[in-house]
VEXLUMDREN-553309 format. One line per 8 residues: for each residue x, y, z of N, C-alpha, C, O. Coordinates in pm, whole numbers, always signed. Example, Ala and Ser with C-alpha at 12.3 -4.5 7.8 and 13.67 -1.06 7.14 Angstrom:
+1319,-569,+780,+1230,-450,+780,+1320,-330,+780,+1424,-332,+846; +1285,-225,+708,+1367,-106,+714,+1290,+3,+787,+1341,+114,+804
This chain:
+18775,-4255,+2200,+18730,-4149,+2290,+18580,-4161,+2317,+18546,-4147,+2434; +18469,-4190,+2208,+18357,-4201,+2195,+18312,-4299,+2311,+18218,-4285,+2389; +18419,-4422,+2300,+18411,-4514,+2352,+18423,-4506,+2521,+18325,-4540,+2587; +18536,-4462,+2583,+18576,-4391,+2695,+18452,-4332,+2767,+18406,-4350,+2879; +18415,-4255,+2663,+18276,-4186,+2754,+18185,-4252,+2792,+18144,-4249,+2907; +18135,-4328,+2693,+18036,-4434,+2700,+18038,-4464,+2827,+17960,-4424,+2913; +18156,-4555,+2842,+18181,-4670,+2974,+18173,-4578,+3092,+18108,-4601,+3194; +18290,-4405,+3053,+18227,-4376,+3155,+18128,-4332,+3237,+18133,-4301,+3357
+18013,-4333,+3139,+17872,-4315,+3139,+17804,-4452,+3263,+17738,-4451,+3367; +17868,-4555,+3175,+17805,-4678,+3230,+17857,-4706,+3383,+17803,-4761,+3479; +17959,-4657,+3367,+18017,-4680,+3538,+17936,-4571,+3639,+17876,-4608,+3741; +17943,-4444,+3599,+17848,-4341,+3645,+17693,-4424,+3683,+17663,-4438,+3802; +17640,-4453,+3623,+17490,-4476,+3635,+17509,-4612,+3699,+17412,-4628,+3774; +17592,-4723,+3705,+17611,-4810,+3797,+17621,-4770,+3939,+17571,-4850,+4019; +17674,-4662,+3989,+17685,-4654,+4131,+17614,-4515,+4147,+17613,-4443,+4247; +17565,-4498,+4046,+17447,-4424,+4106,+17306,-4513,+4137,+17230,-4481,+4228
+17285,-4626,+4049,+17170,-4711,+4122,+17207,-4784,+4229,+17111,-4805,+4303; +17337,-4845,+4277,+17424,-4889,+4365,+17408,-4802,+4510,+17393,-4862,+4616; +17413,-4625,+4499,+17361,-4537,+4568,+17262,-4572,+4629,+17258,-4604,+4748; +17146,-4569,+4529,+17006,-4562,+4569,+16944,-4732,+4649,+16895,-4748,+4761; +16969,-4823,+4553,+17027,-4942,+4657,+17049,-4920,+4804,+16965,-4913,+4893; +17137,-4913,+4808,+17260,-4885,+4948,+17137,-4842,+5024,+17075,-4920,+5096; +17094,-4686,+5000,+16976,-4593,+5002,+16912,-4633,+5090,+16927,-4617,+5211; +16769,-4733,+4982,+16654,-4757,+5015,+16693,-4858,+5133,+16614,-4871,+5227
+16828,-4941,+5129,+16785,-5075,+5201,+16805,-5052,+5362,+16771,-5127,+5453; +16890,-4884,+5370,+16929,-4838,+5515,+16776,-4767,+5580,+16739,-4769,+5698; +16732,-4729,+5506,+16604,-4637,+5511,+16458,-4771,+5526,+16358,-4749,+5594; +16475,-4868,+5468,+16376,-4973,+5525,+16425,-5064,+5644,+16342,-5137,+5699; +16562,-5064,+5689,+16626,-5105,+5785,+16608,-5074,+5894,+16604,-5156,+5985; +16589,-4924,+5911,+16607,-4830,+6049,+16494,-4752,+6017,+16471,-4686,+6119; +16419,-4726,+5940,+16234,-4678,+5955,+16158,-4786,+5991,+16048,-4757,+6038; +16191,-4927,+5980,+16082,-5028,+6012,+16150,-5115,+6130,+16138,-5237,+6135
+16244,-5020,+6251,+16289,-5106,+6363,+16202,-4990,+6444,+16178,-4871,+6421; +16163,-5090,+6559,+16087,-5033,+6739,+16136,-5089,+6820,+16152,-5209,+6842; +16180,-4946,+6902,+16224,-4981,+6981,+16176,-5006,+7085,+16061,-4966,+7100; +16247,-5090,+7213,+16168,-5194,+7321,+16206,-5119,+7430,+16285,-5025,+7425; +16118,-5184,+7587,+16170,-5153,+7695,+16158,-5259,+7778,+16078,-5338,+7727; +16201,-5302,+7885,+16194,-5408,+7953,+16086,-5361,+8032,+16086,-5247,+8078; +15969,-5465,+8055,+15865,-5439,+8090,+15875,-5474,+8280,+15854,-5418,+8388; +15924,-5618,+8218,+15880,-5654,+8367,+15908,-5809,+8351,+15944,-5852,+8241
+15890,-5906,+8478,+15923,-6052,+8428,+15795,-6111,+8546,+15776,-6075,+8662; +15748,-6178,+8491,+15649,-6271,+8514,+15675,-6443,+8575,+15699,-6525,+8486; +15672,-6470,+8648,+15641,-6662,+8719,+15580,-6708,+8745,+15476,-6644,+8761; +15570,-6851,+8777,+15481,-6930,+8808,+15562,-6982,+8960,+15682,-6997,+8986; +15414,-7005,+9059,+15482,-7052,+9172,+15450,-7207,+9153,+15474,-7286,+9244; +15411,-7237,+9067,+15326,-7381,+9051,+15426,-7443,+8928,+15445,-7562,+8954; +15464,-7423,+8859,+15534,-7492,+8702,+15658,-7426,+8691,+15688,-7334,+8616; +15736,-7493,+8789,+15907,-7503,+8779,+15949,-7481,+8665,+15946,-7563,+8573
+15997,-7354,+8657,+16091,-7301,+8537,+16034,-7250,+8437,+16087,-7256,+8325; +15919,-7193,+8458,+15840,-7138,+8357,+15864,-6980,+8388,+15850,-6955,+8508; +15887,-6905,+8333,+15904,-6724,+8363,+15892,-6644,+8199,+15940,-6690,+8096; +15832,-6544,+8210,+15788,-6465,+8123,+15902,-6284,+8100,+15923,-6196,+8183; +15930,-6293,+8009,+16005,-6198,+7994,+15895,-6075,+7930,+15858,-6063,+7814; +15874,-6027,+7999,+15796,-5893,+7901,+15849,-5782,+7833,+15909,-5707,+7909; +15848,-5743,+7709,+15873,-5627,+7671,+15791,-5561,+7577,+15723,-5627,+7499; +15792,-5439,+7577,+15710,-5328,+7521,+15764,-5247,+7396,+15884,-5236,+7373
+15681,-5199,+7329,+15709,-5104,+7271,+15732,-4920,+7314,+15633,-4848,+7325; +15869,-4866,+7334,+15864,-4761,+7423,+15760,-4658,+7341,+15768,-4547,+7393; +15699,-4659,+7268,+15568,-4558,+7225,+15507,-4590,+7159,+15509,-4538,+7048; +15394,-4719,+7195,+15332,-4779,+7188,+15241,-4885,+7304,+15272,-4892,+7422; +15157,-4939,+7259,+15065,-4997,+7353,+15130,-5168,+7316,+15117,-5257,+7401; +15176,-5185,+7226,+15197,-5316,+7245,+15314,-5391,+7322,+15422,-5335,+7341; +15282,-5550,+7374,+15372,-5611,+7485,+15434,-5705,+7372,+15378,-5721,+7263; +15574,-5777,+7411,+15628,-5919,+7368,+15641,-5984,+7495,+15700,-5931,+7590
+15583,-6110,+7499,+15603,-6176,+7601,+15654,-6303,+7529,+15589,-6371,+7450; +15832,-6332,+7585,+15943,-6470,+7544,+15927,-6533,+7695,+15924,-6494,+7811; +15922,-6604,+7652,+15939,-6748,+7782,+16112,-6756,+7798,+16192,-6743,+7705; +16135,-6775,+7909,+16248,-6801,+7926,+16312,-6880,+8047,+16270,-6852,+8159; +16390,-6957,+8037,+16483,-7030,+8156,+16481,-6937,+8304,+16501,-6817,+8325; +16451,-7039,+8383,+16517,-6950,+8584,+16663,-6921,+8536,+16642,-6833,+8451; +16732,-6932,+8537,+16886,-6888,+8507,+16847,-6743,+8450,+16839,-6634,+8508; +16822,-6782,+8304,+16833,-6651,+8241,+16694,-6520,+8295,+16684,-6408,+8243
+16606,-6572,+8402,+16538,-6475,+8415,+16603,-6438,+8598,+16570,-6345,+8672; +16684,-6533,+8621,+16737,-6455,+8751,+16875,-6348,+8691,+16909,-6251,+8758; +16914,-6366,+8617,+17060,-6272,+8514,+16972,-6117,+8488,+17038,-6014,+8498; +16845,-6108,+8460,+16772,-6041,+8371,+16762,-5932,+8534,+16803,-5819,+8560; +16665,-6069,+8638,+16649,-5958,+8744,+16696,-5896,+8875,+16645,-5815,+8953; +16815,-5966,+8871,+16906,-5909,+8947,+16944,-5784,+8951,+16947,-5716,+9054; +16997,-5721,+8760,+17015,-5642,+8710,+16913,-5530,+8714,+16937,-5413,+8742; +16760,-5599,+8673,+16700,-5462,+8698,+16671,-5402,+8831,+16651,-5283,+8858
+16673,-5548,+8941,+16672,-5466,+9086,+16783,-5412,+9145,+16771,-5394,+9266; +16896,-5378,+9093,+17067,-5349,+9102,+17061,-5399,+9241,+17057,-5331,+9343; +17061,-5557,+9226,+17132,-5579,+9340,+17308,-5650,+9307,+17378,-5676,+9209; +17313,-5656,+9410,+17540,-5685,+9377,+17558,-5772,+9412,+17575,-5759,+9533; +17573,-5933,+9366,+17626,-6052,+9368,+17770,-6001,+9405,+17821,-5900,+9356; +17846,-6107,+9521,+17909,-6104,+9588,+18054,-6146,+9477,+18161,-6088,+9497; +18044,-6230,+9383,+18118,-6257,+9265,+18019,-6247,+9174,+17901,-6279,+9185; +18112,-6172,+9033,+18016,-6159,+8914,+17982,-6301,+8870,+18025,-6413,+8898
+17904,-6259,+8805,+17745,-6383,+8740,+17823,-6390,+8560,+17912,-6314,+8520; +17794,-6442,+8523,+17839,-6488,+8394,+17798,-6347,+8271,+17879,-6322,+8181; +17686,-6279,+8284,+17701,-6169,+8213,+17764,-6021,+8256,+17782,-5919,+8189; +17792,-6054,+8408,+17894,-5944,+8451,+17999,-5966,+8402,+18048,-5871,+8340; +18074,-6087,+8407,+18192,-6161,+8374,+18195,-6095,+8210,+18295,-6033,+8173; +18066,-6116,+8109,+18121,-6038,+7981,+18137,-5896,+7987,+18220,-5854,+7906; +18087,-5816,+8053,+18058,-5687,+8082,+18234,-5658,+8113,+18301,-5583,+8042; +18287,-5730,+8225,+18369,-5689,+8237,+18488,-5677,+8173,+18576,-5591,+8184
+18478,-5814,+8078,+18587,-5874,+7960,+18606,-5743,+7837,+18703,-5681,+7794; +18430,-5740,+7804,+18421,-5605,+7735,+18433,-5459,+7750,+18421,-5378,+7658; +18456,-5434,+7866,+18524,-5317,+7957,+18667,-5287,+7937,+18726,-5185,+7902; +18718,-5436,+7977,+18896,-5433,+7989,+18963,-5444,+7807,+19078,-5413,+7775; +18858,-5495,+7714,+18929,-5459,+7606,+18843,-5360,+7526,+18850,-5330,+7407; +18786,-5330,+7592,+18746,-5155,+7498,+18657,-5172,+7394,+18654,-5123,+7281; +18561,-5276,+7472,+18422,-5280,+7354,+18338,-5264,+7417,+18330,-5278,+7539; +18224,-5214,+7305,+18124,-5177,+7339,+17997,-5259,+7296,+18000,-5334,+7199
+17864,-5237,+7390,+17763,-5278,+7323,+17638,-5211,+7281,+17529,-5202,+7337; +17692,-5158,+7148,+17537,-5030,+7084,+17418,-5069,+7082,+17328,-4985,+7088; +17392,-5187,+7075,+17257,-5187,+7031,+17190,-5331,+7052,+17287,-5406,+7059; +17085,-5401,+7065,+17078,-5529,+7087,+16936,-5522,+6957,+16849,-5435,+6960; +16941,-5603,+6882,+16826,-5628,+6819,+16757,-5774,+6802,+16806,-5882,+6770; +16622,-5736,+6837,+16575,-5912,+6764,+16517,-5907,+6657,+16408,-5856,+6634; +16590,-5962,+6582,+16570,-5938,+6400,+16449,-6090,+6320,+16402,-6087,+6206; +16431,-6189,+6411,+16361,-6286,+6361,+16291,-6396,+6439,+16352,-6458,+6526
+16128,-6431,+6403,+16087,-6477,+6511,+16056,-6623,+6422,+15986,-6589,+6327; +16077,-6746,+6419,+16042,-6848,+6335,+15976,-6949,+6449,+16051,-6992,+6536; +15876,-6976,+6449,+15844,-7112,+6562,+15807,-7095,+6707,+15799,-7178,+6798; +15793,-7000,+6704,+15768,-6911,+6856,+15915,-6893,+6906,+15933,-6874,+7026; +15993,-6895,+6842,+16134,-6844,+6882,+16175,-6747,+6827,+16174,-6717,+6708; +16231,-6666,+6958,+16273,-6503,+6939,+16458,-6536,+6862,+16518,-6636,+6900; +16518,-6445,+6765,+16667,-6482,+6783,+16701,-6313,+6728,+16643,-6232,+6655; +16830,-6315,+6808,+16858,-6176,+6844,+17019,-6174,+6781,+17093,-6265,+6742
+17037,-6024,+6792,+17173,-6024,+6759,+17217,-5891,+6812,+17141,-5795,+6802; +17387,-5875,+6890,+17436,-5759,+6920,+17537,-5705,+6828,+17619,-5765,+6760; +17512,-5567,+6841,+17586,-5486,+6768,+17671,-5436,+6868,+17635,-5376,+6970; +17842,-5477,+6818,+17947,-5471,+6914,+18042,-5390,+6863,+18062,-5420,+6746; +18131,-5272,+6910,+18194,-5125,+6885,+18311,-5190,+6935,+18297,-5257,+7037; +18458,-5182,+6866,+18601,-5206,+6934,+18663,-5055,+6931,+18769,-5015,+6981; +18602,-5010,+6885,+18683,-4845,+6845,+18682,-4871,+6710,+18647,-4775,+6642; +18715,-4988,+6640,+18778,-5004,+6547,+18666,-5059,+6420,+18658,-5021,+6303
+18606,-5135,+6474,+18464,-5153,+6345,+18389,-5186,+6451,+18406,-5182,+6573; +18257,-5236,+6343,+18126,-5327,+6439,+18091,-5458,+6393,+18067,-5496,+6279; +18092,-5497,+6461,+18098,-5631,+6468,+17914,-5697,+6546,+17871,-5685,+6661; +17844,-5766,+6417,+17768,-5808,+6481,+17781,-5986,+6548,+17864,-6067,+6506; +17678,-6018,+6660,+17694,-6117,+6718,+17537,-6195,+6759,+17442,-6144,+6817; +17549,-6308,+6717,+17444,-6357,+6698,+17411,-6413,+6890,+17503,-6453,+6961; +17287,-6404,+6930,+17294,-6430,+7072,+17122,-6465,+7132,+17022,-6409,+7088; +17125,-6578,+7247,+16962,-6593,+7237,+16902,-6472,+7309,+16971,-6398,+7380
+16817,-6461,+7296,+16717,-6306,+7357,+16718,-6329,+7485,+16739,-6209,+7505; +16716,-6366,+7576,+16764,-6354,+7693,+16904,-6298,+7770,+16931,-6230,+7869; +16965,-6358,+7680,+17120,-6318,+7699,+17110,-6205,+7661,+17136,-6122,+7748; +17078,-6157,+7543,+17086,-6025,+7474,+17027,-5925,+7563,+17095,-5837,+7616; +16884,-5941,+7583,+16874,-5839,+7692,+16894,-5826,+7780,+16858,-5713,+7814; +16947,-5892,+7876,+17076,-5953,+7983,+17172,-5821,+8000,+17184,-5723,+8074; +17229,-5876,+7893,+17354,-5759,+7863,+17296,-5578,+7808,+17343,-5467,+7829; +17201,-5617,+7747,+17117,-5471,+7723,+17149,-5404,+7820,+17242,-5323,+7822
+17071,-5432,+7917,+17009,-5431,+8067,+17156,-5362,+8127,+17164,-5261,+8197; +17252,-5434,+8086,+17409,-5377,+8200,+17461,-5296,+8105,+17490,-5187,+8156; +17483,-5301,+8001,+17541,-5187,+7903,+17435,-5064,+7900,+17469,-4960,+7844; +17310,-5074,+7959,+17275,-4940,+7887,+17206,-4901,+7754,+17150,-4792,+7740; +17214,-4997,+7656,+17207,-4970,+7578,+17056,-4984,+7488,+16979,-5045,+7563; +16996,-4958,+7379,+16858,-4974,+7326,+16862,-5083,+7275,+16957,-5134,+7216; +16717,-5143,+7302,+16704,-5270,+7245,+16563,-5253,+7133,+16468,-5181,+7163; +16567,-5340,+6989,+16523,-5292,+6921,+16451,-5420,+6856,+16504,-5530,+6871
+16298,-5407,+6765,+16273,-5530,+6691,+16207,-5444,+6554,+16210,-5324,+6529; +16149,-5557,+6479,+16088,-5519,+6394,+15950,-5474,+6395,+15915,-5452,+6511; +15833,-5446,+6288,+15730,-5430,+6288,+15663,-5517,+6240,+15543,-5491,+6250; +15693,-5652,+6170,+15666,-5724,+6170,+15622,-5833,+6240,+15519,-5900,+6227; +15776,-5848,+6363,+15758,-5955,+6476,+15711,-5906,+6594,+15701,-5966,+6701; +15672,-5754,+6558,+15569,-5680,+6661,+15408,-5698,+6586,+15306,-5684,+6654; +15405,-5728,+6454,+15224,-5762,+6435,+15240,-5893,+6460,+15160,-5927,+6546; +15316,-5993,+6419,+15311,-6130,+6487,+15302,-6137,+6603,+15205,-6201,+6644
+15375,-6091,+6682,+15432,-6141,+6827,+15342,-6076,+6911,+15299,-6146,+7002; +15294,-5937,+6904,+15288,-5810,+7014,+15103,-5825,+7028,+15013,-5842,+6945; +15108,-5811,+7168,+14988,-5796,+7189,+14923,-5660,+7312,+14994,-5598,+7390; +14795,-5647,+7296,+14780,-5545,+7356,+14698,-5536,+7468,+14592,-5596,+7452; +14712,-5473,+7589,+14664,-5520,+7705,+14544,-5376,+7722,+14561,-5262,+7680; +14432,-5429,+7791,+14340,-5299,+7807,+14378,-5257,+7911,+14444,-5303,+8004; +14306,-5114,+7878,+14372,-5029,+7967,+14357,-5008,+8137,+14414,-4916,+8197; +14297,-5079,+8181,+14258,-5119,+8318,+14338,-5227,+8358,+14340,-5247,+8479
+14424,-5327,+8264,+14489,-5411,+8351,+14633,-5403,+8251,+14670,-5493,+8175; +14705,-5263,+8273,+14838,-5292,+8248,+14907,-5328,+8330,+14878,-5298,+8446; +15033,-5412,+8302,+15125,-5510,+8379,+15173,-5382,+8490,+15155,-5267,+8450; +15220,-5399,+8598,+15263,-5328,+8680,+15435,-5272,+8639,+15527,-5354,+8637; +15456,-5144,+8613,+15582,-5139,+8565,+15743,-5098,+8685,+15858,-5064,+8660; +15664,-5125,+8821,+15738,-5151,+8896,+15823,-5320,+8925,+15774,-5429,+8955; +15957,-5281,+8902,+16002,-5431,+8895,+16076,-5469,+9012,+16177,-5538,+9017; +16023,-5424,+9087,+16048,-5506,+9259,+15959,-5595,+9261,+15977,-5707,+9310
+15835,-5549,+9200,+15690,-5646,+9207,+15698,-5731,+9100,+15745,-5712,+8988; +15644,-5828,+9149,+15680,-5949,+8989,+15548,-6021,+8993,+15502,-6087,+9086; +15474,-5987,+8827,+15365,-6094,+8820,+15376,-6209,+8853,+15492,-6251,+8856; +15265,-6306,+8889,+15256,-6481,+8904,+15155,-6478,+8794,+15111,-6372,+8748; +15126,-6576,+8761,+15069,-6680,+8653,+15072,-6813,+8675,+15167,-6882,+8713; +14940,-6852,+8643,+14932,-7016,+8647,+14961,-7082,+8573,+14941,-7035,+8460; +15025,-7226,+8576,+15060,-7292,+8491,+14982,-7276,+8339,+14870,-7229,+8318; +15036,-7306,+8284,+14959,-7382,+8125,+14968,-7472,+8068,+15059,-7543,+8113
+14912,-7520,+7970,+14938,-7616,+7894,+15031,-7574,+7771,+15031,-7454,+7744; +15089,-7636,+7713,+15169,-7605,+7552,+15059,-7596,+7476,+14940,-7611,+7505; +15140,-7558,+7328,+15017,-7451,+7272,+14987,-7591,+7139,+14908,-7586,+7045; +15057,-7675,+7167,+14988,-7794,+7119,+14846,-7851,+7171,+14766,-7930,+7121; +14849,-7796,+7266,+14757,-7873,+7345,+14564,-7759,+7262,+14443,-7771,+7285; +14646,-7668,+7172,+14518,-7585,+7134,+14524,-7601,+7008,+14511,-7499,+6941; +14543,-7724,+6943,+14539,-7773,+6779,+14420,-7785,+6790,+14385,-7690,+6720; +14313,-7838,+6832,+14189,-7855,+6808,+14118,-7761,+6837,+14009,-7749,+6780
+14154,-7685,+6917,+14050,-7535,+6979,+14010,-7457,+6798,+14082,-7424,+6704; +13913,-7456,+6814,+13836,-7326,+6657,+13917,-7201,+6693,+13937,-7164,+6808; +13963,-7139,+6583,+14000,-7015,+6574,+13954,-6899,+6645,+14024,-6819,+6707; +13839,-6898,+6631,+13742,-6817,+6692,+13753,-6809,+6887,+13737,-6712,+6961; +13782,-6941,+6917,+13788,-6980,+7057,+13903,-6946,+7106,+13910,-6910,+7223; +14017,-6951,+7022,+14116,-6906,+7044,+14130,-6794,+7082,+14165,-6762,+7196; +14091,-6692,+6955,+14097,-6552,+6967,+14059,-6496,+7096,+14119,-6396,+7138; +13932,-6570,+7183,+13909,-6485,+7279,+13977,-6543,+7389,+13972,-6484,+7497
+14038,-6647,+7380,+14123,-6736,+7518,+14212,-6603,+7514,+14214,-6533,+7615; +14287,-6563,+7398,+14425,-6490,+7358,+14343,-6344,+7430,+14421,-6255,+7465; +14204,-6320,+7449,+14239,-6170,+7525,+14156,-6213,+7631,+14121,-6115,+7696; +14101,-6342,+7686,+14128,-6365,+7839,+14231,-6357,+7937,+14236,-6301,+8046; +14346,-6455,+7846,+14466,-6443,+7897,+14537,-6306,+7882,+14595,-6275,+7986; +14545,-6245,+7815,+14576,-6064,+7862,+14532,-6022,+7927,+14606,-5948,+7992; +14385,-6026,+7972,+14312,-5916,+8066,+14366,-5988,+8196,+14367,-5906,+8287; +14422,-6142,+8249,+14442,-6183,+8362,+14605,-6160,+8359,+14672,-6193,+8457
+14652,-6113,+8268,+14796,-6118,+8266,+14879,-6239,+8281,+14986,-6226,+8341; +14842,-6363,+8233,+14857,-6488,+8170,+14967,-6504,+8082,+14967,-6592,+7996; +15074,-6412,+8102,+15163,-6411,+7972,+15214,-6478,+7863,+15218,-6465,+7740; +15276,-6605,+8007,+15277,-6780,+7920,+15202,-6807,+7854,+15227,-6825,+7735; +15032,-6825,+7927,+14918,-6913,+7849,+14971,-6781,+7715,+15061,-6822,+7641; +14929,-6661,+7692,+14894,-6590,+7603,+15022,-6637,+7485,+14982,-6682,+7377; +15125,-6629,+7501,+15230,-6666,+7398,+15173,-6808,+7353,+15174,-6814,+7230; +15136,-6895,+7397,+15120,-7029,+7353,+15013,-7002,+7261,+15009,-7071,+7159
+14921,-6910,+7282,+14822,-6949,+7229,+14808,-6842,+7130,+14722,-6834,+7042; +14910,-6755,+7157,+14924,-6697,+6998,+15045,-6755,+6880,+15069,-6715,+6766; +15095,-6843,+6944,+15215,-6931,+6876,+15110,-6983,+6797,+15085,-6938,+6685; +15043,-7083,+6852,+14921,-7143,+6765,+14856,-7045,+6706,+14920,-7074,+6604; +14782,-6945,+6667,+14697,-6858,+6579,+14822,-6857,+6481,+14796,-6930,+6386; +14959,-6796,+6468,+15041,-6763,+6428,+15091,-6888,+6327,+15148,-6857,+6223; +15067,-7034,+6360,+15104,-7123,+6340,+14995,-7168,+6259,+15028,-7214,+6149; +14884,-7165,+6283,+14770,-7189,+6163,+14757,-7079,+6009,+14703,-7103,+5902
+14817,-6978,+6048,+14841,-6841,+5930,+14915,-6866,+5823,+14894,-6834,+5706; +15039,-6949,+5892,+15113,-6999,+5751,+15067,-7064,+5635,+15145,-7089,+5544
């Protein structure tokens, strides 16, 4: 009997730290996610296939600017200018797949940035569980964008990634209008630049709204930190 209690002592205080576990790891999960807004998308009329995806922090001053493919930045702005392709486009085509069998898409997050690469993942509703899905950030906010739904990152790959524009030259948040930007170089091309030189290229290129140059050349600061 002595014995009985014991254990059931020990089982008690097992899932009560199991609790607190569980606990802390939901509570550092969802207190240290920010959420985003689609800012706006950025091109070059000069460097074929270069386009800038912008996004923000919705209460906050800071931007993410991902480079991304013409494909995936014509998917992105079609959607935000609701215009209606005559046959659906390949993320209508999921929209619709996920319509006709009764899923949903809650939430889009980008959970990790390694190498100047963003990687994202959706959180997908059948009625029945959730199901996450691993997907590149373009696509993800792609589908954001047509579902409706919040898109979310960390605070981390917002002090890495996020930068902040003064207050006289924020990006225009009308998205009929679309920034240009001049070509750049890769951010190889700023291995030799001093730190110091860097730093202020990185808020030249913000104040001109340079989005590209600016990601490259915080890839590199980011890339010397390690």
């Amino acid at each position: 009997m002595h014995f009985q209690e014991r254990l059931l002592k020990c089982v008690t205080f097992f899932f009560y730290l199991l609790g607190i576990f569980i606990f802390v790891n939901l509570i550092s999960k969802y207190m240290g996610r920010v959420k985003l807004k689609v800012l706006g998308l950025s091109y070059s009329q000069t460097q074929s296939g270069a386009y800038a995806l912008v996004l923000a922090e919705e209460d906050g001053e800071r931007r993410i600017p991902i480079i991304i493919g013409g494909f995936e930045a014509q998917a992105i702005a079609i959607e935000l200018e609701k215009l209606k392709p005559p046959r659906p486009l390949t993320h209508d085509l999921f929209v619709n797949f996920a319509i006709a069998f009764k899923i949903d898409l809650i939430e889009v997050t980008i959970h990790r940035l390694e190498e100047g690469i963003f990687y994202s993942e959706l959180l997908c509703d059948n009625g029945g569980s959730r199901i996450k899905i691993d997907a590149r950030t373009s696509d993800a906010v792609a589908l954001a964008i047509r579902f409706d739904c919040p898109i979310y990152t960390t605070e981390d790959i917002l002090d890495k990634a996020g930068i902040i524009l003064p207050e006289e030259n924020k990006i225009r948040t009308d998205k009929s209008e679309l920034t240009t930007f001049e070509p750049t170089t890769s951010s190889s091309s700023y291995a030799d630049v001093p730190l110091n030189e860097l730093q202020k290229s990185l808020e030249g290129a913000i104040i001109e709204e340079n989005y590209e140059k600016a990601s490259q050349i915080r890839d590199e600061i980011q890339r010397r930190k390690r």
